[in-house]
C-alpha positions in Angstrom: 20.3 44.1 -43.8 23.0 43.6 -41.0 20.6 44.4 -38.9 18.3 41.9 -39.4 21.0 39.5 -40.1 22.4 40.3 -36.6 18.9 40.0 -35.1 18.1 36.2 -37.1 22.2 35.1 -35.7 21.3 36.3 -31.9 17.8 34.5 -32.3 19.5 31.2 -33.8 21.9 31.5 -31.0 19.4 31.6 -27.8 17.9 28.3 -29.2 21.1 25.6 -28.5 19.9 22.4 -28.1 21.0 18.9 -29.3 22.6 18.8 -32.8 19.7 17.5 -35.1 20.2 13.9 -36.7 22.5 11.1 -35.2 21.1 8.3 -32.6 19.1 9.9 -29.5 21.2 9.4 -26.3 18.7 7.1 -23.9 21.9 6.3 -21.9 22.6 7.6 -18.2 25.9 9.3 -16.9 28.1 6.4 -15.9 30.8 7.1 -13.2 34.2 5.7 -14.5 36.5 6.8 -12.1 37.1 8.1 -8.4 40.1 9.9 -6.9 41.0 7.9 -4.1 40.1 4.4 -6.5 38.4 2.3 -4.7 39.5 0.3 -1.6 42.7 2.3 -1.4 44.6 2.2 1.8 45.3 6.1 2.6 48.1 7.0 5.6 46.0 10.4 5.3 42.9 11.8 3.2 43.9 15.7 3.2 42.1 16.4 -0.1 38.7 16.0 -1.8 36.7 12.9 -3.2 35.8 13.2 -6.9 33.9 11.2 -9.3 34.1 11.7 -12.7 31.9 10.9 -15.4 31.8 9.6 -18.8 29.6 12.6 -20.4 29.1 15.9 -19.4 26.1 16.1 -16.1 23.4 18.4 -15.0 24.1 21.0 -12.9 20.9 20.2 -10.9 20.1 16.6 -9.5 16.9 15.4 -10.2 15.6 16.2 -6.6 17.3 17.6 -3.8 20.3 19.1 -3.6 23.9 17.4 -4.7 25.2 18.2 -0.9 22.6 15.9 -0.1 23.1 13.4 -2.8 26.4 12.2 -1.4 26.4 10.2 2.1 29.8 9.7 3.2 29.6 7.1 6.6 30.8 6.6 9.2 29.9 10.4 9.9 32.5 12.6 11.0 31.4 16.3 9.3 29.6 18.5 7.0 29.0 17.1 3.7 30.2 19.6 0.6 29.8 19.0 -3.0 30.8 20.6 -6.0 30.2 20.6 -9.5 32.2 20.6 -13.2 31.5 19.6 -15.9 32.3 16.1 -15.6 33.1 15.4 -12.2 31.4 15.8 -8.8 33.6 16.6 -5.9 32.9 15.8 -2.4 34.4 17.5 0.7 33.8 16.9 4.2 34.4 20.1 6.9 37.2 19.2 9.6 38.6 16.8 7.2 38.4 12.5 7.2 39.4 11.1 10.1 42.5 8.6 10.4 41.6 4.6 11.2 38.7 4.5 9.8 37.0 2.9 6.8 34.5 5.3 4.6 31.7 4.0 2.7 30.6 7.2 0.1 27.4 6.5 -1.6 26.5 8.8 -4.6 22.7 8.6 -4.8 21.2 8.3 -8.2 20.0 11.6 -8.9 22.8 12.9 -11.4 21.7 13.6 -14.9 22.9 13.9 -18.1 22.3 16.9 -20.3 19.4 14.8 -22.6 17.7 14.0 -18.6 18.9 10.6 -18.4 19.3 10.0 -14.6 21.7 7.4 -12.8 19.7 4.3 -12.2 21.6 3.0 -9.5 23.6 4.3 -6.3 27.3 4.2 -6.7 29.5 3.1 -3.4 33.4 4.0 -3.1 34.9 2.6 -0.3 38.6 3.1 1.1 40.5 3.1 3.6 42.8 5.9 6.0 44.3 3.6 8.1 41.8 0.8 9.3 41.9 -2.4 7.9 38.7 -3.0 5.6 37.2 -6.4 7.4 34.1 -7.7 5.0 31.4 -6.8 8.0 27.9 -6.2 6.5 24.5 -5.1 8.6 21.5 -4.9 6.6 17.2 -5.2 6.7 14.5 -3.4 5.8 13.3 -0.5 8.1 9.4 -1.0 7.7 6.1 1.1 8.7 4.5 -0.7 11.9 1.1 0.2 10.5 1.4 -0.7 7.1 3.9 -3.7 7.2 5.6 -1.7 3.7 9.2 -1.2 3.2 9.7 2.8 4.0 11.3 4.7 1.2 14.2 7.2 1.8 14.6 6.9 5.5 18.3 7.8 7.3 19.6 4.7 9.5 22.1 5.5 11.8 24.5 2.8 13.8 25.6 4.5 16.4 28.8 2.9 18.4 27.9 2.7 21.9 31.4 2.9 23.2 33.1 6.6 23.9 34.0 6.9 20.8 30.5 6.9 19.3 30.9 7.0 15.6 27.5 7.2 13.4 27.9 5.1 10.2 25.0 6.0 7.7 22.5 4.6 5.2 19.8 5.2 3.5 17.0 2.8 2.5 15.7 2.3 -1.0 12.3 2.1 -2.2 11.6 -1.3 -0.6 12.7 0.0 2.5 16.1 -1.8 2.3 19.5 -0.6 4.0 23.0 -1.8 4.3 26.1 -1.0 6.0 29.3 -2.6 4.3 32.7 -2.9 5.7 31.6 -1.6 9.4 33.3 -2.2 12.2 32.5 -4.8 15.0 30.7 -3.2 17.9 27.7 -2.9 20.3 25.4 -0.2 18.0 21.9 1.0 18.2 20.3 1.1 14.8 17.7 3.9 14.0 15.9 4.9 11.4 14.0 8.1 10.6 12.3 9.8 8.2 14.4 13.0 8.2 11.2 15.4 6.6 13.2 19.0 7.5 16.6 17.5 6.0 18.5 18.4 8.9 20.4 15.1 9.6 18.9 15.5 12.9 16.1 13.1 14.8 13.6 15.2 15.7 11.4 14.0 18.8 8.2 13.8 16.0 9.8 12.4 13.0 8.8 8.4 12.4 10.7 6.9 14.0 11.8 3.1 15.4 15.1 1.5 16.6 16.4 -1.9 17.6 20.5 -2.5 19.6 22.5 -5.2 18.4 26.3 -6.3 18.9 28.0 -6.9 15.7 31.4 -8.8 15.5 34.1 -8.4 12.8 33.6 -10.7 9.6 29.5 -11.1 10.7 26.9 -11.0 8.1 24.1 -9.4 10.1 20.0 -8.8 9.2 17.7 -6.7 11.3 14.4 -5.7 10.6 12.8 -3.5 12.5 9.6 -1.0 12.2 9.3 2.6 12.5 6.3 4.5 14.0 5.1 8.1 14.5 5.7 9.0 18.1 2.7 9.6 19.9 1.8 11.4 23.2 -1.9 11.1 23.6 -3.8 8.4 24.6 -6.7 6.4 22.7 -10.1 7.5 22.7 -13.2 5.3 22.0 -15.0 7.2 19.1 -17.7 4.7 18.3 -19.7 1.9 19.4 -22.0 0.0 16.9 -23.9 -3.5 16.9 -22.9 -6.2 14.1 -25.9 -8.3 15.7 -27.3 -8.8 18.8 -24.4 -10.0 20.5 -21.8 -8.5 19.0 -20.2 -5.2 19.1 -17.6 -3.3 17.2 -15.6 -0.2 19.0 -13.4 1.7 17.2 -10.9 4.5 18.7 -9.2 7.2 17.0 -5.5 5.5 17.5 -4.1 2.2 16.7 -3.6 -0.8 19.8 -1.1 -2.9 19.7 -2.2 -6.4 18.0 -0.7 -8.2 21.3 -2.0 -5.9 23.8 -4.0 -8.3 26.8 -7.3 -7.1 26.5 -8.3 -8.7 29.7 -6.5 -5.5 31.7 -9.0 -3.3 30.3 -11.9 -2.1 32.1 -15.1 -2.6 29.8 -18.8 -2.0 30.7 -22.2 -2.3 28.7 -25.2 -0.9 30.3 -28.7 0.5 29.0 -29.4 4.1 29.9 -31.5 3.2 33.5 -28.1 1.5 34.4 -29.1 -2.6 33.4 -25.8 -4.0 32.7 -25.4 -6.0 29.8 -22.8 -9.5 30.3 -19.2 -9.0 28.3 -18.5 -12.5 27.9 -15.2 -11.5 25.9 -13.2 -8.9 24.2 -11.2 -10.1 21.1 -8.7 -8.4 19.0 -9.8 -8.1 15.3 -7.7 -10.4 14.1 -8.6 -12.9 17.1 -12.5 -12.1 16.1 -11.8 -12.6 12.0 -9.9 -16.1 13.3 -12.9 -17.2 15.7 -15.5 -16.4 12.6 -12.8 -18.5 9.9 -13.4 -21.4 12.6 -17.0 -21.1 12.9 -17.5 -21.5 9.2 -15.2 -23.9 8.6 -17.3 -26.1 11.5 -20.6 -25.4 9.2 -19.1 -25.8 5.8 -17.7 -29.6 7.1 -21.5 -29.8 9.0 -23.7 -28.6 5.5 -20.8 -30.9 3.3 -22.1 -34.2 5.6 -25.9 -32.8 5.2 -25.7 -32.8 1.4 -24.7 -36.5 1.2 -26.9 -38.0 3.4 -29.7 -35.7 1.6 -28.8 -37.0 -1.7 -28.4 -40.3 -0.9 -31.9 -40.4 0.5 -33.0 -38.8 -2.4 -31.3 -41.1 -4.7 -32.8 -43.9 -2.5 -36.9 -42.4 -3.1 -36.1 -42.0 -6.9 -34.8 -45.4 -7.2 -37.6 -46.5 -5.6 -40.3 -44.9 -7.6 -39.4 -45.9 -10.7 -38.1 -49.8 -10.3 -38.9 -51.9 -7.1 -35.7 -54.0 -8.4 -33.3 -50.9 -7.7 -35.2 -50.1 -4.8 -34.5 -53.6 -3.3 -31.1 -53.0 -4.0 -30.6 -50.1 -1.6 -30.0 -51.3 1.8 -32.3 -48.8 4.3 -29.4 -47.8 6.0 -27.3 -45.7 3.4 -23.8 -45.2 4.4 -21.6 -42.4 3.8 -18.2 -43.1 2.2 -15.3 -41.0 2.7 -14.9 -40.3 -0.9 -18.2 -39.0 -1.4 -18.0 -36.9 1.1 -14.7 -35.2 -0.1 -16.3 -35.5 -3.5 -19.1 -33.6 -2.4 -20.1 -29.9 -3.2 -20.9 -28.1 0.6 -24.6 -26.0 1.3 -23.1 -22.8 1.1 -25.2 -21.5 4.6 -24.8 -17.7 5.4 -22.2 -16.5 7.6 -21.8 -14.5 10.6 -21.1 -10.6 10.0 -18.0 -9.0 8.7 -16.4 -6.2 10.7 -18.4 -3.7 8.4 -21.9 -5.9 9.1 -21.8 -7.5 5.5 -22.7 -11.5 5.5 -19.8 -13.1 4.6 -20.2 -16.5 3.2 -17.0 -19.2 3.3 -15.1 -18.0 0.2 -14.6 -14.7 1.1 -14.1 -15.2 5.1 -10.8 -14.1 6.4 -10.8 -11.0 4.3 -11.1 -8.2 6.4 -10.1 -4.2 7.0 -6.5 -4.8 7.5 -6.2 -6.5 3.7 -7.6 -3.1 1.9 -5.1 -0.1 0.7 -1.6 0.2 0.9 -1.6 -2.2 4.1 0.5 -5.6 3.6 -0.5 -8.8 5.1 2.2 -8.5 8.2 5.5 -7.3 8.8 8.7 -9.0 6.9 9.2 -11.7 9.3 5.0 -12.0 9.7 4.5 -9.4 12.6 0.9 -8.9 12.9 -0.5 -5.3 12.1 -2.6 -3.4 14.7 -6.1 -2.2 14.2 -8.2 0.6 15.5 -11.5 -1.8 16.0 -11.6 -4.8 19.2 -15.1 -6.8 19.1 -17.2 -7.7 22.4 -18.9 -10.6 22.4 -22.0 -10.2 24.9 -23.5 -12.5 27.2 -26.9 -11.4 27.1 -28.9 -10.3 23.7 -29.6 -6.9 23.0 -33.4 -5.4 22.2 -34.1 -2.9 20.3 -35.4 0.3 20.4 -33.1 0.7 23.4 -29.7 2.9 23.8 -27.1 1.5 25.2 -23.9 2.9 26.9 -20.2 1.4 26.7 -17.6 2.9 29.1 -13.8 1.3 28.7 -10.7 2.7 30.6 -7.4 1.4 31.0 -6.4 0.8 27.1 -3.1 1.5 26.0 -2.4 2.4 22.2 0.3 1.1 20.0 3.2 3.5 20.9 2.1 2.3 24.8 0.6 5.7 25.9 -1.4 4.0 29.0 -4.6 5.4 30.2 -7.2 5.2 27.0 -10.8 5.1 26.7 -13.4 6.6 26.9 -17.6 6.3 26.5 -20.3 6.0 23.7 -23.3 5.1 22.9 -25.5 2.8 20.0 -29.2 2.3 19.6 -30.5 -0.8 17.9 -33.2 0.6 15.3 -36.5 -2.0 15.9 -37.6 -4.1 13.0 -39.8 -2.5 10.3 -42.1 -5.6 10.0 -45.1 -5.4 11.6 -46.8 -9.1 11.5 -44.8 -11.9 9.9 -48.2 -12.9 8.3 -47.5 -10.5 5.6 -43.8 -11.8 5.4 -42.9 -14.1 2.1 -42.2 -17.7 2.9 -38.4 -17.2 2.7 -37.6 -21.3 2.6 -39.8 -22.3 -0.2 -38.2 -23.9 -2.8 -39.2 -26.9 -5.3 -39.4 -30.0 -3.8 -36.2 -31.5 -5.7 -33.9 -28.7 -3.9 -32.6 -29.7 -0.3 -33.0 -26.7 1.8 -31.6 -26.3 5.2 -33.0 -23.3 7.2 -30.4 -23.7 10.2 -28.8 -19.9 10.9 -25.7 -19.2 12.1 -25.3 -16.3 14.5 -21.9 -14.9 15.6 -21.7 -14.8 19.5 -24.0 -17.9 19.8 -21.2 -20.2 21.6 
């Protein structure tokens, strides 16, 4: 019987957990004091940080590590932290530096026992000698291809005096940073995504950084982008035909948006060497804003073409049915102003899209750089790049023909010069073999106003 009574006890024992009944804790650890209190004035700081806690925390963070859940800026040593029961305590290797004024940000990864997680970074500031002057820095650090805040990034100001202090921050998950209570000074701001967690910047790691000069007392915003570094050029790796005077390259790496494409070298030939005109090279945005103006020009055109069409209409049924109301229609019909804004425009089809769909008026402007995680432009509107620039040809195309398109002298978006390269596109030839077998595409009952005028992209 002791046996098994010791056996059911040990069993009992391996299976603590919270106490049942009561109210379920949903609340997360709360820090309610620091050790030095914030915005103390220090002669020295020989000891550690602590911050203790209003309920007893994990002993693991909820990712990472705790040394790496504490950034103490400006910089000045090896981040250690330590763990109780209540408390985190933070040292820093070689000791806090006199004159200056730290920033510690706890990052919110501590947890409670029940798994509830700080929802919010907690700052302590103080002072060991320096006099804490209300200077702030902050932006948002965003992704030159996508235009999106980027989560979790280190940004370093670095002095660029001799003394060359790094103050640190990290961004949140809308790619925002701040630096509080930093002193005045010429800085160069970078931020990186730190992937090895080395609190190095490695020559691969995304990265991007702007210099500024910061006075005491300034309030100060920068945003800036970060991109992968690159060291290879920008190959062409297709060539295709949107019509017969059109044509869509795309390369393997993105170009900058404001790159002159009149430096490049572009040719379009057929295989026995006939060159084909390049009456222009456009950007993709530069194409999607010539095609917006193109249909804009018809919709106003087919708007004007639906009034006068009614109104003649109007005029022939009037006329048919009582010679009175026919009197009363002068023969030359004006067009008012209101009617015409009144109006409901032909809705005619439209020139190509980038991926050869028709797009008709209310769906122009829409193109590839609106589609997955991709914003509509940096924070202060900086246009996006593309991997796709559009030729619009002098000459028409034929089918049943191959063509060639050399181009040399492109330079992508991190400005890696020397780009290009060759490919080739054949135009399939119609299937129809005599129109007399073809459907009468533009008959319609005689009370519908149909307007067979086409609209072809690259006719100028």
């Amino acid at each position: 019987m002791s046996a098994a009574l010791g056996i059911v006890l040990a069993s009992s024992c391996a299976q603590q957990g919270a106490p049942p009944g009561g109210p379920e804790d949903l609340r997360p650890p709360i820090v309610i004091r620091t050790v030095p209190d914030t915005f103390e004035l220090l002669g020295t700081m020989d000891g550690s940080i602590r911050f203790e806690f209003d309920e007893r925390i994990s002993e693991r963070p909820s990712s990472g590590t705790f040394d790496n859940a504490v950034i103490i800026s400006p910089r000045t040593g090896e981040v250690v932290v330590g763990h109780s029961s209540r408390s985190l305590t933070v040292e820093l290797v070689g000791g806090f530096r006199p004159d200056l004024v730290y920033r510690v940000t706890l990052l919110p990864v501590v947890r409670d026992l029940f798994g509830n997680q700080m929802r919010d970074p907690f700052e302590l500031i103080f002072s060991t000698g320096a006099e804490t002057v209300p200077t702030t820095l902050a932006g948002i650090a965003w992704d030159r291809v996508t235009g999106s805040g980027v989560d979790e990034y280190q940004v370093w100001a670095t002095a660029l005096d001799e003394d060359s202090v790094v103050h640190v921050a990290v961004t949140d998950n809308q790619g925002v940073y701040a630096f509080r209570y930093i002193p005045g000074a010429n800085y160069e701001i970078t931020a990186f995504n730190d992937r090895n967690a080395d609190a190095v910047i490695d020559m691969m790691e995304i990265q991007g950084s702007r210099n500024l000069s910061i006075e005491n007392g300034d309030t100060v915003f920068l945003n800036f982008p970060v991109l992968q570094p690159d060291t290879t050029s920008a190959t062409l790796v297709t060539a295709s035909a949107l019509d017969s005077v059109t044509l869509l390259l795309e390369f393997d790496d993105y170009l900058d948006p404001g790159l002159v494409l009149e430096t490049i070298t572009l040719t379009v030939a057929t295989e026995d060497g006939t060159d084909v005109l390049v009456d222009s090279v456009l950007h993709e945005h530069d194409y999607l804003a010539y095609v917006t103006m193109v249909m804009d020009s018809l919709v106003v055109l087919d708007s004007l073409d639906a009034v006068l069409q009614a109104s003649a209409m109007a005029a022939e049924i009037a006329a048919g049915l009582d010679s009175t109301i026919a009197d009363s229609i002068p023969p030359d019909v004006g067009v008012s102003q209101e009617v015409l804004e009144d109006s409901e425009p032909v809705r005619r089809r439209g020139p190509p899209d980038l991926d050869g769909r028709s797009v008709s008026p209310p769906s122009r402007g829409v193109g590839p750089n609106s589609a997955g995680q991709r914003q509509a432009g940096g924070p202060d509107g900086e246009r996006l790049p593309a991997r796709r620039i559009v030729v619009l040809l002098g000459n028409s195309l034929s089918p049943d023909i191959t063509y060639n398109v050399a181009i040399s002298d492109l330079e992508n978006l991190y400005g890696v010069p020397q780009g290009g390269g060759e490919a080739s596109f054949f135009i399939a030839p119609s299937d129809i073999d005599d129109v007399a077998d073809v459907t009468d595409s533009i008959l319609a009952p005689d009370t519908v106003a149909v307007d067979t005028a086409g609209v072809e992209v690259g006719t100028r």
